[in-house]
C-alpha positions in Angstrom: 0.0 0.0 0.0 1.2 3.9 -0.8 1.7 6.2 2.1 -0.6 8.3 2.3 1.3 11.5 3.0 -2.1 14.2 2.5 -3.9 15.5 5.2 -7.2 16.4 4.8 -8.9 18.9 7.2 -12.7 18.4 7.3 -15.5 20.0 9.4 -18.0 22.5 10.2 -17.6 26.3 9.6 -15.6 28.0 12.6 -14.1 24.6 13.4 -10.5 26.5 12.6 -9.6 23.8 9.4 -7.6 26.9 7.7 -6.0 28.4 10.6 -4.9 25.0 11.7 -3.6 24.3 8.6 -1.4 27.0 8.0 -0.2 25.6 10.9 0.3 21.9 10.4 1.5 22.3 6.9 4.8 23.9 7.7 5.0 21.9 11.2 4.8 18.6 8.7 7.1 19.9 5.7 4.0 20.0 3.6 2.3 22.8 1.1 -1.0 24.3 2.4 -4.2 24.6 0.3 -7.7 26.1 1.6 -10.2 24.7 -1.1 -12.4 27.8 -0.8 -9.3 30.0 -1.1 -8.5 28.4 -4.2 -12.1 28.6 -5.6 -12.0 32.7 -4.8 -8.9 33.2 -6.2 -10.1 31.4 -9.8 -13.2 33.4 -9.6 -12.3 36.3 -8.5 -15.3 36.9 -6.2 -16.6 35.3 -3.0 -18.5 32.2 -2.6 -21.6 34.4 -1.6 -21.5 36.0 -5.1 -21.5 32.3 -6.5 -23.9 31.2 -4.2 -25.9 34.4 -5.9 -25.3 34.1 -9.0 -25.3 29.6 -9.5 -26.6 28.6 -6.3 -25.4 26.4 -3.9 -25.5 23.3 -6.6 -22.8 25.8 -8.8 -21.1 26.0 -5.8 -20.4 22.4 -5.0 -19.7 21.4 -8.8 -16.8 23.8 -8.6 -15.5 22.5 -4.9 -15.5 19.5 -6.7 -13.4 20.1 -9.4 -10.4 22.0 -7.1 -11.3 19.0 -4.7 -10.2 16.4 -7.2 -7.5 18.6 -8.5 -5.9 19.2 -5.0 -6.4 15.4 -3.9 -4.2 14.6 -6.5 -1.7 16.3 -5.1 1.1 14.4 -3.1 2.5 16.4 0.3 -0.4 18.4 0.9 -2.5 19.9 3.6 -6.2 20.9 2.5 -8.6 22.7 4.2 -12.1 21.9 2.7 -15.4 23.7 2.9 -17.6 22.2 5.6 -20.2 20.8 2.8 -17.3 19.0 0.9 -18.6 16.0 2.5 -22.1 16.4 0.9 -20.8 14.1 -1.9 -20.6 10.8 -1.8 -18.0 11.1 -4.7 -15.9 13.6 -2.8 -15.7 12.0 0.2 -14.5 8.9 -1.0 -11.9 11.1 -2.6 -10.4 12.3 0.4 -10.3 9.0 2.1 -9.0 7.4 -0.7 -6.0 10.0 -1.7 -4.9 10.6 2.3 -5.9 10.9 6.1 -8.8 12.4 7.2 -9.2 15.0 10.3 -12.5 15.4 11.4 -12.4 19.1 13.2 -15.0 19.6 15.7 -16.1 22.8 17.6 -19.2 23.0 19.8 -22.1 25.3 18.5 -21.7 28.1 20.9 -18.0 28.3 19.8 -19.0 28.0 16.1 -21.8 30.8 16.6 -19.0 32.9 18.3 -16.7 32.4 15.3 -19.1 32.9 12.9 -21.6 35.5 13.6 -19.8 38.8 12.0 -18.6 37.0 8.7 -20.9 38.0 6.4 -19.2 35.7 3.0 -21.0 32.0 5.0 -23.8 32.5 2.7 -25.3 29.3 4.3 -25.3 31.5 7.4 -27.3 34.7 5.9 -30.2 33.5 7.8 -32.5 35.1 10.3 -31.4 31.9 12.8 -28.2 31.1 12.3 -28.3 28.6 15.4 -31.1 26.6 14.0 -29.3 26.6 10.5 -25.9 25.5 12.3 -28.2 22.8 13.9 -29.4 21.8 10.8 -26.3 21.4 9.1 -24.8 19.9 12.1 -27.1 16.6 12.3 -27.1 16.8 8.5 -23.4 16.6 8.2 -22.0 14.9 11.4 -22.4 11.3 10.3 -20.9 12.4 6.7 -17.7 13.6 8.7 -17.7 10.8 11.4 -17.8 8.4 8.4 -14.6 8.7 7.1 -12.7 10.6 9.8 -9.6 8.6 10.6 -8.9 11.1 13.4 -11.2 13.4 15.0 -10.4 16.6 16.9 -11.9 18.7 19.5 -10.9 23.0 18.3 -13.0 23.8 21.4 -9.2 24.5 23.4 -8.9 27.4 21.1 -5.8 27.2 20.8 -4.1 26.0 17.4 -0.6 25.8 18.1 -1.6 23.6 21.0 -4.3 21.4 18.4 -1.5 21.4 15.5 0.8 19.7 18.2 -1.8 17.1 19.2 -2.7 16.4 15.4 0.9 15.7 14.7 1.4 13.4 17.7 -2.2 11.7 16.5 -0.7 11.3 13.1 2.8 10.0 13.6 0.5 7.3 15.5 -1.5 6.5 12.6 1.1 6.2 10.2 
């Protein structure tokens, strides 16, 4: 069997998957991607205007395409958005092209870390806790199913988390 040397960062909005990843990449000697990042930078506008203009499905069909494209990759961390998992396709992707972290946060901390950005379009609601509920128990088993580690952000601390998740996955190699 290959190593598999790619780390892939799944979870919920406000779990921290980017800001631990620039982290662990360096930490690792790997090269850092944030899937949405990547998607922006093609585009050249925010994933609200795509939301707006193609709707989520436009959305997702585009995640899918840098998904594939970055899986492919070999010494990589990626951040994904937290619907990556949506598709079956994509998530046997990322368990099939490297390890899979599972980044949880509880909802008071995700409400905390998401209530002033105004680019979730998924959170441009008039209840963003029931919609963070919603996706929560829609999602959970999606991320539990092919999480080969799974991490709680609540500590809030991402040096601290990046030095867990590299103990957890010397373990697991």
């Amino acid at each position: 069997m290959t190593e598999r040397r790619n780390v892939f960062l799944i979870g919920p909005m406000g779990a921290g998957k980017t800001t631990i990843g620039r982290r662990l990449a360096p930490a690792l000697g790997l090269d850092f991607y944030d899937s949405d990042e990547l998607i922006i930078s093609r585009t050249g506008v925010d994933i609200a205007t795509i939301f707006d203009i193609e709707g989520e499905s436009g959305f997702r069909e585009r995640e899918s395409r840098v998904l594939d494209e970055l899986t492919q990759l070999d010494g990589v961390v990626i951040a994904t958005g937290g619907g990556v998992v949506l598709s079956v396709e994509n998530r046997n992707l990322l368990k099939a092209r490297g390890r899979v972290v599972y980044l949880t946060v509880p909802l008071e901390l995700q409400l905390r870390r998401t209530r002033r950005d105004n680019q979730r379009p998924l959170l441009q609601t008039s209840n963003p806790r029931e919609r963070l509920e919603t996706l929560q128990r829609e999602r959970e088993p999606l991320y539990q199913s092919i999480a080969d580690i799974v991490i709680d952000t609540a500590a809030n601390d991402s040096r601290r988390l990046a030095r867990e998740l590299i103990e957890q996955l010397s373990n697991t190699d």
